[in-house]
Structures are given as structure tokens and as C-alpha cells.
C-alpha positions in Angstrom: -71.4 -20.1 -4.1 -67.8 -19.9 -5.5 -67.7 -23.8 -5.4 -70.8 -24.0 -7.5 -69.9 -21.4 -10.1 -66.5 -23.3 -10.1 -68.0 -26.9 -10.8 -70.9 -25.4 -13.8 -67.4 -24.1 -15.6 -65.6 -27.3 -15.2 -68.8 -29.1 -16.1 -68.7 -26.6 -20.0 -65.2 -27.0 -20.8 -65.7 -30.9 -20.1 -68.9 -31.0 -21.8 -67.1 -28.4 -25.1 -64.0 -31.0 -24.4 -66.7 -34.1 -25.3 -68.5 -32.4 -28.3 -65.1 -31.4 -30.2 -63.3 -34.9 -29.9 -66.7 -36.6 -31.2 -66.7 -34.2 -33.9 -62.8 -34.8 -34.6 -63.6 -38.3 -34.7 -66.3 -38.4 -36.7 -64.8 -36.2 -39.1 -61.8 -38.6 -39.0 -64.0 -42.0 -39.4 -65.4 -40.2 -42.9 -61.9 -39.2 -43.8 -60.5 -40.8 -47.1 -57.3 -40.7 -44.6 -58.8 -43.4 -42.5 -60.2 -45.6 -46.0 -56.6 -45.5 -47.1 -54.5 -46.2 -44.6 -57.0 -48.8 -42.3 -55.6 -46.8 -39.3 -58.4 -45.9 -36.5 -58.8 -42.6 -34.6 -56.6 -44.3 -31.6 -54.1 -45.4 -33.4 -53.6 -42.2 -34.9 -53.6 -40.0 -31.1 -51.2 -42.5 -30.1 -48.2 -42.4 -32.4 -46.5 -39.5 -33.4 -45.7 -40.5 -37.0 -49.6 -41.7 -37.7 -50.6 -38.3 -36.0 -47.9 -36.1 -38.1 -49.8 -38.2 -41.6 -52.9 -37.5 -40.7 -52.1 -33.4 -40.0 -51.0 -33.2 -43.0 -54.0 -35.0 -44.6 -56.4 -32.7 -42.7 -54.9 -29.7 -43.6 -54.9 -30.0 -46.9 -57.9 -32.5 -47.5 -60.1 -29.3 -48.9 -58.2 -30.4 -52.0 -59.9 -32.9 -52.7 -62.5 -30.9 -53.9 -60.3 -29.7 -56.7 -59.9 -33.6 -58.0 -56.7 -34.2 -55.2 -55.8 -37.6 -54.3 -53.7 -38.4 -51.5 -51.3 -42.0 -50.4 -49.7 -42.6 -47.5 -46.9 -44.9 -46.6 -45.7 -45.7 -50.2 -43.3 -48.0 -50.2 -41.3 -47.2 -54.0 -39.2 -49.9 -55.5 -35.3 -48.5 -55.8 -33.1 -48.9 -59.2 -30.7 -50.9 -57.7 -33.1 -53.2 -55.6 -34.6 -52.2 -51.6 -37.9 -49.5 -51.1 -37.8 -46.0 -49.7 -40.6 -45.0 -48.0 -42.7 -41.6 -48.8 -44.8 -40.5 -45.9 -47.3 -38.9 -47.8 -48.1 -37.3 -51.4 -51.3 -34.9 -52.9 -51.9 -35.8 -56.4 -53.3 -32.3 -57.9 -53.2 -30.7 -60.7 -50.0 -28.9 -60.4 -48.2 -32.3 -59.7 -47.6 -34.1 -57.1 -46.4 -32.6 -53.3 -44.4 -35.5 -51.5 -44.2 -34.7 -48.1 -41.8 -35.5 -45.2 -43.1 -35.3 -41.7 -40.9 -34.7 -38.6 -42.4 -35.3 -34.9 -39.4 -33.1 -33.7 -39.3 -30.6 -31.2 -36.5 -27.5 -29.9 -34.0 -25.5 -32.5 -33.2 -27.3 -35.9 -30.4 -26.4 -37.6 -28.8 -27.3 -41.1 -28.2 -26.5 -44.5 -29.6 -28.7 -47.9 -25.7 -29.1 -48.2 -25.3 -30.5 -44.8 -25.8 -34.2 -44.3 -26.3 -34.2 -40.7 -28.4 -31.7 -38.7 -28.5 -30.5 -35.3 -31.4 -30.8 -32.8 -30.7 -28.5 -30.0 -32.9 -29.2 -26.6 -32.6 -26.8 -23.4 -32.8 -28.4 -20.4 -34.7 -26.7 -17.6 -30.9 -26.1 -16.0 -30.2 -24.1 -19.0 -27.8 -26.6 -20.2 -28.0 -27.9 -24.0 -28.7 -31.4 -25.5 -27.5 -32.3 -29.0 -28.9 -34.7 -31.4 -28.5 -35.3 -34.8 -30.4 -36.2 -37.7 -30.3 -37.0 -41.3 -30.9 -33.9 -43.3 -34.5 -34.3 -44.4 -33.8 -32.3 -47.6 -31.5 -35.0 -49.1 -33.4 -37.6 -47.7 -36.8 -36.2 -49.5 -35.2 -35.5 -52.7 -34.6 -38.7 -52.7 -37.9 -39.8 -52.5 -38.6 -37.4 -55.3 -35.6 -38.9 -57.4 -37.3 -42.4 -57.4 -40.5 -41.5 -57.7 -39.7 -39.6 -61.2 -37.8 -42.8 -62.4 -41.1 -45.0 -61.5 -43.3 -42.1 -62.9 -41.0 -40.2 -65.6 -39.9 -37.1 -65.7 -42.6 -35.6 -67.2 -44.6 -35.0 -63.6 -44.0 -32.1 -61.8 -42.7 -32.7 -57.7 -42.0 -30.7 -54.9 -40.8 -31.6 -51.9 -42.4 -30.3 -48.6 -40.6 -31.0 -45.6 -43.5 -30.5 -42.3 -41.8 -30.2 -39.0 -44.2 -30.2 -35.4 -45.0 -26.8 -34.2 -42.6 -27.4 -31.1 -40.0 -26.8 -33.9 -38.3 -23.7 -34.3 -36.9 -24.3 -37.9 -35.7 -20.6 -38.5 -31.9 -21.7 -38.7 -32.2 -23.7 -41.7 -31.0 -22.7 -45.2 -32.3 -24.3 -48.7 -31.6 -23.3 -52.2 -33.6 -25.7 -54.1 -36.7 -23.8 -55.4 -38.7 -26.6 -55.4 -38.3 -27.6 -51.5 -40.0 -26.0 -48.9 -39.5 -26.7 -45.7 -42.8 -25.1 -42.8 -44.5 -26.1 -39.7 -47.9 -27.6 -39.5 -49.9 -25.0 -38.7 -47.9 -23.0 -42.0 -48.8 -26.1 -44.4 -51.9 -24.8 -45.8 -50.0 -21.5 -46.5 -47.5 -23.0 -48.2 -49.6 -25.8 -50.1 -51.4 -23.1 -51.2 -48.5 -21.2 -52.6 -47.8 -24.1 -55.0 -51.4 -25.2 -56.1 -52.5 -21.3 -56.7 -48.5 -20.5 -58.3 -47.5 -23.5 -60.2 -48.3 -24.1 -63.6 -50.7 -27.0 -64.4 -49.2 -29.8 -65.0 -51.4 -33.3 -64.6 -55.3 -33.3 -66.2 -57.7 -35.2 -63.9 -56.8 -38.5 -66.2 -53.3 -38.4 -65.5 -54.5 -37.5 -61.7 -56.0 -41.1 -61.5 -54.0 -42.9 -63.5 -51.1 -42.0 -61.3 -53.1 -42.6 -58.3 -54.4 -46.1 -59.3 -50.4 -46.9 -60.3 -49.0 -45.7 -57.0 -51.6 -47.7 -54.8 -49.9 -50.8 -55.2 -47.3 -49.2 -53.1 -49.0 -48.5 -50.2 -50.2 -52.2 -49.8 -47.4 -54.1 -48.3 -47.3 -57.0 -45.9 -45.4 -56.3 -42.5 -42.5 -58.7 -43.8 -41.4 -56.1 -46.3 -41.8 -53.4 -43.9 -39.7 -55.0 -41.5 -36.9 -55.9 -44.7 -37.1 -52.1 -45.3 -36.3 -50.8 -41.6 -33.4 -53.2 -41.5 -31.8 -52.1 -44.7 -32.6 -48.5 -43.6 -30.2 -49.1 -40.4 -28.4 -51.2 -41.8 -27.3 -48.4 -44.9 -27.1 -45.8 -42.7 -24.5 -47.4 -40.1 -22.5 -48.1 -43.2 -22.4 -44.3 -44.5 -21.5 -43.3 -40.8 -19.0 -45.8 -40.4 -17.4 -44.6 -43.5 -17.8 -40.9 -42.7 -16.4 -41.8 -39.2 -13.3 -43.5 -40.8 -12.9 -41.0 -43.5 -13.0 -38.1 -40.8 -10.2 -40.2 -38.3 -8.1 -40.6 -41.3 -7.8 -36.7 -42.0 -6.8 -36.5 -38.2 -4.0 -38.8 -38.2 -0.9 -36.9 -38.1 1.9 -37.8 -40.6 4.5 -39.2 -39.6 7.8 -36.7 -39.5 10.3 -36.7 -42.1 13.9 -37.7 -41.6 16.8 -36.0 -43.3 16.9 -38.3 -45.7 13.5 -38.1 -46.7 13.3 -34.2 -46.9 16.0 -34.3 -49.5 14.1 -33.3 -52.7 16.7 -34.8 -54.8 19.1 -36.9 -54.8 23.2 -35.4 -54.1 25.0 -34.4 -57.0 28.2 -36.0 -57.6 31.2 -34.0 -58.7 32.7 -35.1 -61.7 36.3 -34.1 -62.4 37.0 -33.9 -65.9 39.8 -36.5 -67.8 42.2 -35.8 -69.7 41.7 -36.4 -73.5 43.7 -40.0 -73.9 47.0 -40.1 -76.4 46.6 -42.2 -79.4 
């Protein structure tokens, strides 16, 4: 008897299991998400950075009800030549959101002042594991910078940087009013606090115009993509390099002084006063 109570229970959760993936895929399939990007429903489950887009997407896709567009994987053309990549924005009326996903996990730490931040991971010892990472505030406003050159300066941006639930992002500290840094599961909460609190600032013209300029973006071969990783690396190597240098030259000690150089002045040489000459 217990075995066959045991087996019709596993047989619901499998068969509850089934029916909510189908659904999730389905809704996914009809998604403007999966029109966009090309990306299918396995492609998504199995990378972290696809998965973190698409979250983001789904929890704010309600939106698009209220005339909200969304892009992904915008690849924006820099002043002074090279792309940075956006990983998703939401065209609304209040402006544009340009988001910044982070498939991180443990204790973040950091400050919008800080360029590096800490990643702290326990170990199931109890001893700690340290990574770092570039400070996604900086690295977002950014984004934001070259996307008002491209756009003007007339749109309204805020930057939203969404870290994984497995974060715990309670030690970090911003100042900028309009970045907001939450979980996933906090998104909604805090996309909401914008749309419902900002001013508007983009009729539903400017909301397609802006879309129908920026879609360009997000349609670039695999050759460029591959030119914008490499200069990526390639820039941030240099900056640590010259951090790394910069740091080892504070630490060098100075050489010590000898007498002669801790003389301030040079000696004074007694004079002894002559005798007026006879004509």
C-alpha cells in the first residue's frame, strides 16, 4: 500500500512537472523575447546569460501592454571607434531602463566609487573564496553615456543593475539616483517604482521611432561580436596592467638620503670683511 500511494504522488508532481514546462515553453515560443532575439527555449535553459535576458524580459513583459518595447544584445557604436554591449533595454514611456544582468552567486560587495568588486564564496569547510569583478555601476553607466550620445540627451535613462537570486547584494552602496541595483525576483518592484514615479518623458511616436533606430543594433554578424570580446579583454588587461603598475610604483620605497642630499641648502661661506684700499 505505501508503495502505491508513493508511486500516484511521484506520478502528480511528474505529470504538474510536464504541464508547467509546456506552458513555460509555449509562453516563451509566443514571446516577442524569442521574435527578437531568434534564441529557442533550449538555448535559453542552457546558458546563464540567455536565461538572465530572458528573466528580465518575462518579468517585465506586462509592459508591453502600456506601448513598451524591449532589445536585447545591442551592440552601440562608441565615439572614439569599438561597440559596448547593452544586455537589455524597455522602451516606455518614462524613458528607457537599460539593464545589466549578473549570473552571480554568494556576497557582493562594492561601492559606485569602487572599480573592482568583491565576490565572496563559502566553501563547505567554512573557508572563503575571493573573486573580483568590474563594478557593474560604472560599467552600466557607461552604457547609458553612449546610448544618450547616439540618442541625445533629451531621453530619460536609468540604469538597473539585476543580479541572480543566489546573490546577496546587501553590502553594496550607490549614490546615483538614477541607478538601482535588485535581484530578480525584486525587478518588477523596482521597474515598477520608475514607470508608476517618473515623469513622462517619450510619447508612443518617440517610443517607436527609438525602437526602429536602435534595431539595427541588435543585428550583428558573429565577426563583430567576436572583434567586440577581443577589444573588451584586450581594454581591460590594459587598465589592470596600468592599475597594477601604478599600485607597485606607490610601494617602491625611496631610496635613503645621504648627508649630502638632506642638506636643504647649500653651506654658507664666511666672508671676512677688507679693508677699504688707500688711494
Amino acid at each position: 500500500m505505501p508503495y502505491i500511494i508513493a508511486g500516484s504522488v511521484l506520478i502528480i508532481v511528474l505529470t504538474a512537472a510536464l504541464l508547467y514546462a509546456t506552458r513555460e515553453r509555449r509562453r516563451f515560443n509566443s514571446s516577442q523575447y524569442r521574435r527578437i532575439t531568434g534564441n529557442s527555449w533550449d538555448d535559453v535553459r542552457s546558458d546563464a546569460s540567455r536565461s538572465a535576458e530572458y528573466n528580465i524580459y518575462d518579468a517585465l513583459r506586462e509592459y508591453e501592454k502600456r506601448g513598451a518595447k524591449f532589445l536585447f544584445n545591442l551592440y552601440i557604436p562608441m565615439e572614439h571607434g569599438g561597440t559596448t554591449e547593452l544586455d537589455a533595454i524597455m522602451i516606455c514611456s518614462r524613458g528607457i531602463l537599460v539593464f545589466e544582468s549578473k549570473s552571480r552567486y554568494g556576497w557582493i560587495e562594492g561601492s559606485d566609487t569602487e572599480r573592482e568588486w568583491k565576490q565572496l564564496l563559502f566553501r563547505r569547510d567554512g573557508s572563503l573564496i575571493e573573486n573580483k569583478l568590474y563594478n557593474p555601476v560604472m560599467q552600466n553607466r557607461g552604457h547609458v553615456a553612449h546610448l544618450k550620445k547616439l540618442l541625445g540627451g533629451r531621453v530619460p535613462m536609468f540604469s538597473v543593475i539585476v543580479f541572480s537570486d543566489n546573490t546577496d547584494i546587501k553590502r553594496i552602496k550607490v549614490s546615483y539616483p538614477d541607478t538601482l541595483i535588485t535581484n530578480e525576483s525584486r525587478l518588477k518592484i523596482v521597474a515598477g517604482n520608475i514607470y508608476w514615479n517618473a515623469p513622462e518623458g517619450l510619447s508612443e511616436s518617440d517610443i517607436q521611432s527609438i525602437y526602429f533606430k536602435l534595431y539595427q543594433y541588435t543585428r550583428v554578424s558573429d565577426e563583430e561580436k567576436e572583434k567586440h570580446i577581443k577589444d573588451i579583454k584586450k581594454k581591460y588587461l590594459s587598465e589592470r596592467n596600468g592599475a597594477s603598475k601604478k599600485a607597485q610604483s606607490k610601494a617602491r620605497p625611496r631610496p635613503a638620503q645621504t648627508n649630502r642630499q638632506r642638506q636643504t641648502r647649500p653651506p654658507q661661506v664666511r666672508r671676512t670683511p677688507q679693508r677699504p684700499r688707500g688711494n
